[in-house]
Phi, psi and omega in degrees: 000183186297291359165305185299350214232135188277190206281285196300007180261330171298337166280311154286029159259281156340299182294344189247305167277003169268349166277331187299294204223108204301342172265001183241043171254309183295337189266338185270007158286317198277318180266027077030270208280355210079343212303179192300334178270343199335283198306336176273334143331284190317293186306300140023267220297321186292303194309322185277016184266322158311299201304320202286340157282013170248352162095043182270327197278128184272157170351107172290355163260030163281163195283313196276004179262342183274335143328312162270010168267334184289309154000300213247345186234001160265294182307337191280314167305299184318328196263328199266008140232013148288350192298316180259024164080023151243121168273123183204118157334306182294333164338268180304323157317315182274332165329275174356314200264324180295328172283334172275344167292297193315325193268021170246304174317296156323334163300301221253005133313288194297335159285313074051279175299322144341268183284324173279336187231018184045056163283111190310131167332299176312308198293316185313305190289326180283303140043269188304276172335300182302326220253341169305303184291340201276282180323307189292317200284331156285326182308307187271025183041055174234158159279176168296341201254328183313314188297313178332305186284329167325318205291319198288288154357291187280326173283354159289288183321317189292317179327296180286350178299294178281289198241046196299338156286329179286123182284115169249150195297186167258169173258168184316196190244169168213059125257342171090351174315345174235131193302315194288001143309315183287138167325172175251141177318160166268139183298160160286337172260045154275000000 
């Protein structure tokens, strides 16, 4: 847990996942804290995880792409060891270098498992994402089901926002413990 990790492996952890996915070293920071930005952090974070899987987002080891994960990985350190009450210059560089190596590096993994051993993309980029939320989420002493409901949170909040009347279903439960979760069968003569 964080608590297992000193402060700079937490911080460069953050900084390594803000190289993966340039918003989520900043949202697993904010929802941490709770703080007034979360839920706009949060989204961020879904969304650019969405694009990258219908393949709208370009390559991230282009030079002008890389910038803003170096960016988002100076920040993302720098903040999460003021959190832990160290001030250090050097701090936010080293963020910097760690997300822009990482956002070179992934690439050319996830082609590399891809084309070489024919690992589906898709499977590959989610992947990515669990091991981005799986790391980022310790660092910052949240669980997968903490992120979750952050997750849940924000898209309730957008929801209500954009659209406070519309009812959307729920999905079933999957643990199955309760019967009146599960779907209803489908009739047969359909």
């Amino acid at each position: 847990m964080a608590e297992s990790k000193t402060p700079l492996e937490r911080a460069l952890t953050l900084a390594a996942v803000s190289g993966l996915k340039v918003t989520m070293g900043p949202a697993l920071l904010e929802a941490s804290r709770r703080g007034p930005r979360t839920n706009g952090w949060v989204l961020g974070a879904l969304g650019e995880m969405a694009l990258d899987k219908l393949g709208f987002l370009p390559a991230r080891y282009r030079p002008m792409l890389m910038i803003p994960r170096a960016l988002a990985g100076a920040y993302a350190a720098r903040e999460s060891m003021r959190r832990d009450g160290v001030e250090d210059s050097s701090i936010p560089i080293m963020g910097a270098v760690v997300a822009a190596g990482v956002a070179c590096v992934a690439p050319i993994a996830r082609i590399t498992l891809n084309r070489g051993l024919g690992v589906n993309n898709a499977v590959l980029g989610l992947a990515e994402d669990y091991l981005a939320l799986k790391f980022g989420g310790e660092a910052v002493g949240l669980s997968m089901e903490q992120l979750g409901d952050a997750a849940k949170e924000a898209v309730g909040d957008l929801r209500d926002k954009v659209a406070p009347d519309l009812e959307l279903p729920s999905l079933p439960s999957l643990t199955g413990s309760h019967p009146d979760t599960r779907p209803a069968p489908i009739p047969s003569h359909i």
